[in-house]
VOVEXVO-649927 format. One record per residue (C-alpha): x, y, z; residue number from 0; residue in one letter. Coordinates in steps of 0.5 Angstrom, whole numbers, plus 500, padded with zeros to 3 digits. Layout:
BEGIN
  xx  yy  zz pos code
   X   Y   Z NUM    A
...
This chain:
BEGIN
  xx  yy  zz pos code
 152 774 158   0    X
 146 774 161   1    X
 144 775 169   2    X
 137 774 172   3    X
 137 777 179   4    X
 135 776 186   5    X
 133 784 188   6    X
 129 782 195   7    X
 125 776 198   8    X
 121 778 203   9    X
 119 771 207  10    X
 112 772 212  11    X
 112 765 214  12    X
 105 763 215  13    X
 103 756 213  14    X
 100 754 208  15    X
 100 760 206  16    X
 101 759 198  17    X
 108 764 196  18    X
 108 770 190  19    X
 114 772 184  20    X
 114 778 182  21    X
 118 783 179  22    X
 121 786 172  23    X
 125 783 166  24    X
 129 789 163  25    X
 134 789 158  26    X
 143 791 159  27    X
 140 799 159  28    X
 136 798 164  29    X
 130 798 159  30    X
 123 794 162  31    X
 122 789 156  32    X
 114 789 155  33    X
 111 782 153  34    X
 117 778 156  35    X
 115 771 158  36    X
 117 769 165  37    X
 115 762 167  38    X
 117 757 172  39    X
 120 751 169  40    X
 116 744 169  41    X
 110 748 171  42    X
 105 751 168  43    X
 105 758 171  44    X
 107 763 169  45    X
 106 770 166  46    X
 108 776 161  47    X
 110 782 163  48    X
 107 789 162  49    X
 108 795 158  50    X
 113 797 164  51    X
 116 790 165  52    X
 112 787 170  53    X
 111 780 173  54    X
 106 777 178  55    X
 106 769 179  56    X
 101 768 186  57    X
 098 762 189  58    X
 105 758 189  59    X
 106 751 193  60    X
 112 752 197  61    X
 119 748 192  62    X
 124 749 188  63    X
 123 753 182  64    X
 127 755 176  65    X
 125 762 174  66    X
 126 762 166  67    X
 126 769 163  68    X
 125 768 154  69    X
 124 773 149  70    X
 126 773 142  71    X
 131 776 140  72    X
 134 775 147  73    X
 138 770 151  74    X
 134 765 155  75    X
 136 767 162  76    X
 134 762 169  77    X
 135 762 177  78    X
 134 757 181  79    X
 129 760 187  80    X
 126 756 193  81    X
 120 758 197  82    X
 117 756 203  83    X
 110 759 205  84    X
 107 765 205  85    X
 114 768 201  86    X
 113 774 197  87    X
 119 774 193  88    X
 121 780 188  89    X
 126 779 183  90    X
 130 783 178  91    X
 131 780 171  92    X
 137 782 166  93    X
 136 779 158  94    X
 142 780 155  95    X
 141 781 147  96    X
 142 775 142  97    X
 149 774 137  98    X
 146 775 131  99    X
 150 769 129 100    X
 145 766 134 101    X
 139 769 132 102    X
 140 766 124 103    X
 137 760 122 104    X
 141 756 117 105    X
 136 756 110 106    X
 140 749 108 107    X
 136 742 110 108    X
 138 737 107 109    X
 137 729 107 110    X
 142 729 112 111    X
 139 734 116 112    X
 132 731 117 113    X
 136 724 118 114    X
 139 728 125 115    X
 132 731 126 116    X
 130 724 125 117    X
 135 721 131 118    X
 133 729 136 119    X
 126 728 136 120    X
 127 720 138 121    X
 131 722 143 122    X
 128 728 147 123    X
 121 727 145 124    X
 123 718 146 125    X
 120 712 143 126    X
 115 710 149 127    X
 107 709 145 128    X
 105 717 147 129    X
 111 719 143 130    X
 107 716 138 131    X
 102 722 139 132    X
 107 728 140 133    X
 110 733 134 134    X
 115 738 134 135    X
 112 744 131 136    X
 117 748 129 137    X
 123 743 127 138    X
 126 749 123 139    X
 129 752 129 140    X
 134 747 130 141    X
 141 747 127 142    X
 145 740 129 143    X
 153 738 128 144    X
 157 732 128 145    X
 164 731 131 146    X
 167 726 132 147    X
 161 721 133 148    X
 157 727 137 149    X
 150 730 135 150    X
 149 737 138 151    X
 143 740 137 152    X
 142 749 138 153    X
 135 751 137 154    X
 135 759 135 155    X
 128 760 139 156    X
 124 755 143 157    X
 121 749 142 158    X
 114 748 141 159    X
 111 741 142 160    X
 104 737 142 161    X
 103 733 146 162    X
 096 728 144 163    X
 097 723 149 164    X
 097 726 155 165    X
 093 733 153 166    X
 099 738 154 167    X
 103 743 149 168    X
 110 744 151 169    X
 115 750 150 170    X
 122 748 151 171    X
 127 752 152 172    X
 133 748 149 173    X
 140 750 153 174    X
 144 743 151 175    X
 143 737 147 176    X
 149 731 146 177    X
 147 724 143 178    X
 153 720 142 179    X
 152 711 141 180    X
 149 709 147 181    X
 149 716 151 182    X
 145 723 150 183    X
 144 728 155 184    X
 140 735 154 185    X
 138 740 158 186    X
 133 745 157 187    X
 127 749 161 188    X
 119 747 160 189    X
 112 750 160 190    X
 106 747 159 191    X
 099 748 157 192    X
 093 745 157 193    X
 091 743 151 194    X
 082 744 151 195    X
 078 738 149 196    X
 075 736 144 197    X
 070 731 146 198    X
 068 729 153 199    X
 071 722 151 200    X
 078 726 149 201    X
 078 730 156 202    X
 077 723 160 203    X
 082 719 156 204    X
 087 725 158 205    X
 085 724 165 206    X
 086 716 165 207    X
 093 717 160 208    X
 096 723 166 209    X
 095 719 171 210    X
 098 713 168 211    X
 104 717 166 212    X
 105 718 173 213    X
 105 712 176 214    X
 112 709 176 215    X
 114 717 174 216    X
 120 720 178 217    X
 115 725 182 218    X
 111 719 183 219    X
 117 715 187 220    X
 119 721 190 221    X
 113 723 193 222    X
 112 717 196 223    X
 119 716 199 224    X
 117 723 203 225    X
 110 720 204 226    X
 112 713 208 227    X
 107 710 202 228    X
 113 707 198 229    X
 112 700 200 230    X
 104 699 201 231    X
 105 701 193 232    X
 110 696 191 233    X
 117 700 190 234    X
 123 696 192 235    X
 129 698 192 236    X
 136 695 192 237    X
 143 700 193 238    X
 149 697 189 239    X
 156 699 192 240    X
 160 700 186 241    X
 167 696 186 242    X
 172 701 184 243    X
 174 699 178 244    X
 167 696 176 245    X
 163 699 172 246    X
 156 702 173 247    X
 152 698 175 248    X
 157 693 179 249    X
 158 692 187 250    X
 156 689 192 251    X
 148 689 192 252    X
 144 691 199 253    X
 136 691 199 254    X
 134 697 202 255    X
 128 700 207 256    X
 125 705 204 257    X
 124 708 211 258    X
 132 708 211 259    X
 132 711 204 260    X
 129 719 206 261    X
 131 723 211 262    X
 125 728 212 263    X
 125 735 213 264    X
 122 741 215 265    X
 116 743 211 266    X
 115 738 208 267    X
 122 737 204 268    X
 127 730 204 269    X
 132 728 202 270    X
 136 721 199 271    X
 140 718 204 272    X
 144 714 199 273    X
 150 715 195 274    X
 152 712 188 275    X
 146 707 185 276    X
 140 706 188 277    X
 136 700 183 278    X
 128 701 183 279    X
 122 697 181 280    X
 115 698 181 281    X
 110 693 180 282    X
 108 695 172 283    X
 109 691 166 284    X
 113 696 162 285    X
 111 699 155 286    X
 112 694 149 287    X
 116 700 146 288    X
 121 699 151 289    X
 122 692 150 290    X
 124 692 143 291    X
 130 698 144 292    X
 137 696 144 293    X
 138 698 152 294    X
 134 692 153 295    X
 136 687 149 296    X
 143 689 152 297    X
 141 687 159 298    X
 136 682 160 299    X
 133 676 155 300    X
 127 677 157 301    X
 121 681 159 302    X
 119 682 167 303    X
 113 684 169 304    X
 115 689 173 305    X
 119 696 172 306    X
 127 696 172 307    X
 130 703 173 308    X
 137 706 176 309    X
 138 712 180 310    X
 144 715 180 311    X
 146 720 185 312    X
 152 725 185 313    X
 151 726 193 314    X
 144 727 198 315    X
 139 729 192 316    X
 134 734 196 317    X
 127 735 194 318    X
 121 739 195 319    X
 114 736 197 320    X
 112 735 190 321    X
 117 730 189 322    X
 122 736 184 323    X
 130 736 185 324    X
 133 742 189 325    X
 139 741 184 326    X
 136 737 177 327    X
 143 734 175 328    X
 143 731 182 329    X
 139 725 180 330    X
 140 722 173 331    X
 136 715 171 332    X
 137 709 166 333    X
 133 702 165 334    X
 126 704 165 335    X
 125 712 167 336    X
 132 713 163 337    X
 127 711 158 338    X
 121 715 159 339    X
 123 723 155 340    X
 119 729 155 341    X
 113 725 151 342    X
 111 722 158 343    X
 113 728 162 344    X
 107 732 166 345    X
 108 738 170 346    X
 110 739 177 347    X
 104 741 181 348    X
 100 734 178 349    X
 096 730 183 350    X
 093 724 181 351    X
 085 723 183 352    X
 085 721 190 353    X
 082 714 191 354    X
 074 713 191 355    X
 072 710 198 356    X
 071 704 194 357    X
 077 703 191 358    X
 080 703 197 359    X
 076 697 200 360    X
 078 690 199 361    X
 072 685 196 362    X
 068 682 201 363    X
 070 674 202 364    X
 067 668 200 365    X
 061 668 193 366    X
C-alpha cells in the first residue's frame, strides 16, 4: 500500500494571501527520500525534496489540489488537498516500494504491441490538429493486455510527452488506462513545464494557440459559469431529463439560464445545480479533425458551426475559482470536449490575456 498523510494544517485566514505546502516524503521505515518529486496534479508547481526529504510549494491560489508524491522505484501516491487563503499546510508523505514485477519492463515489443501503442497514444494524447504536434518520449514504459475486446495500459515509470503546438512537456503519471469499442477511460496525474522558445515567432505562436485551447475548454466554461460572463461569450445550455429506460442522452429537453445553472459560494467556489446531462455549446467552428471521427458520423450528417459537447454529472459537481473539479470524476464530458485529450490540456493556473481597451470597443458606425 501506500499512504500520503495530512500531518497539520494550519489555516491563517487573510484574503488574498496566497497559501503554502510544505512537509517530507519518507519511506515504510520512516527514512526521508532525497530527490523525491512532489508536484501538484495539472499544475505547474512543484518541487524535489532535499537531503532530509523536505518540500516547500508557496505563493499558491486558493483551490482543489491533488498532491502527487513519485519516485522511481516507488508506487505513485496522491491526496486531495483544499486551500483557502492564507493557508499554510504541512503534509507528511509515505511511498511504499514498487513490486519487482512492477518495476519490470517487458523487453518483447512486437507488431502487436506498436498496433496497441498506436490506439493508446490516439487515445490519450487525441486526434485533434495539436495532437499532430505531441510525442510520447519514452513508449518503452508501457505494457498493455487485451481481454475480452479490453485494451488496458500499465506504465512502469511516468510518461514523458512533448507538446509543440501548445509549448508544454508533460509528466504523466498513468494510474488507469481502459479502451474498448466506443468507450475509453483513463486516469493519471500531470505536471507541466513550459518549454523555452526558440524564436520570438514560436513564443507567440505558443501564446495565440493556448489561449485557443482555452476557448471552449472546460476550465474555460466553468470560470464563466462562476464569473456571470457565460451568456455574454455565447454558451448555451440545454439540461436533458434522462427517460428511465432511454439512454444517454434521451429525455425531456429544458433550455436553461446559466444564472440558474451555479450556485456560488464563498471564496470564490461554485458549484453546478444540475443533475444528470447538461448539453453545452460555444459559438466556435469544431476542429476538421473532429469532423471526421466516427463519433460524429454517428450523430449528426452535418457539421455545425458552433461546438456540441455534453456534461454528465454524477451529483453537484464543486469547483475552485480556477474552473478545477473538487472531485475529477464528478464531471465527465462527451461530443466535442469529450474529443479534446491531453494534446489540448493546459494547466490550471492559465488565464488568458486580458482584452486591449480596443478589442473591447464596438467599431464606430456608419463610413
Amino acid at each position: 500500500m501506500h499512504r500520503l498523510v495530512l500531518l497539520l494544517t494550519l489555516a491563517a485566514s487573510a484574503a488574498a494571501q496566497p497559501a503554502r505546502l510544505s512537509g517530507t516524503v519518507h519511506d515504510a521505515e520512516g527514512e526521508p527520500l532525497p530527490g523525491a518529486n512532489v508536484y501538484l496534479s495539472g499544475t505547474t508547481r512543484g518541487d524535489a525534496t532535499d537531503a532530509a526529504g523536505r518540500f516547500e510549494i508557496a505563493d499558491l491560489e486558493p483551490g482543489a489540489y491533488r498532491v502527487v508524491a513519485s519516485m522511481v522505484g516507488f508506487v505513485t501516491a496522491a491526496a486531495p488537498v483544499s486551500l483557502a487563503a492564507g493557508d499554510d499546510v504541512r503534509l507528511a508523505l509515505q511511498l511504499e516500494p514498487r513490486a519487482l514485477a512492477e518495476a519490470t519492463v517487458e523487453a518483447e515489443r512486437d507488431a502487436r504491441w506498436e498496433r496497441r501503442l498506436e490506439r493508446f497514444t490516439r487515445e490519450i494524447l487525441g486526434t485533434s490538429a495539436r495532437a499532430d504536434s505531441a510525442r510520447l518520449l519514452n513508449p518503452w514504459v508501457l505494457d498493455f493486455r487485451s481481454r475480452w475486446g479490453t485494451l488496458t495500459a500499465t506504465a512502469s515509470a511516468p510518461l514523458l510527452i512533448e507538446n509543440r503546438a501548445l509549448g508544454y512537456r508533460l509528466r504523466y503519471d498513468l494510474h488507469a488506462f481502459s479502451a474498448s469499442d466506443g468507450r475509453v477511460s483513463y486516469d493519471g496525474d500531470e505536471q507541466f513545464t513550459p518549454l523555452a522558445p526558440d524564436s520570438p515567432e514560436t513564443a507567440a505562436r505558443w501564446a495565440a494557440e493556448r489561449e485557443a485551447a482555452y476557448r471552449g475548454s472546460l476550465p474555460h466554461l466553468l470560470r464563466s459559469l462562476l464569473r456571470g460572463t457565460a451568456t455574454a461569450e455565447g454558451y448555451t445550455f440545454v439540461h436533458v431529463f434522462e427517460d428511465r429506460w432511454g439512454g444517454r442522452g434521451s429525455g425531456t429537453r429544458f433550455p436553461v439560464r446559466a444564472d440558474g445553472l451555479i450556485r456560488t459560494a464563498s471564496a470564490g467556489w461554485g458549484s453546478l445545480r444540475v443533475r444528470g446531462q447538461l448539453e453545452v455549446t460555444f459559438p466556435e467552428a469544431e476542429d476538421p479533425a473532429y469532423l471526421r471521427h466516427p463519433w460524429f458520423r454517428e450523430t449528426r450528417s452535418r457539421p455545425a458551426s458552433v461546438q456540441r459537447s455534453a456534461l454528465h454529472l454524477t451529483g453537484f459537481a464543486r469547483f475552485d475559482p480556477r474552473g478545477v473539479p473538487e472531485d475529477p470524476f464528478a464531471i465527465s464530458t462527451s461530443g466535442y470536449l469529450g474529443f479534446e485529450r491531453l494534446a489540448d490540456a493546459l494547466p490550471a493556473e492559465y488565464e488568458p490575456p486580458a482584452p486591449s481597451p480596443a478589442d473591447s470597443q464596438a467599431p464606430p458606425a456608419g463610413g
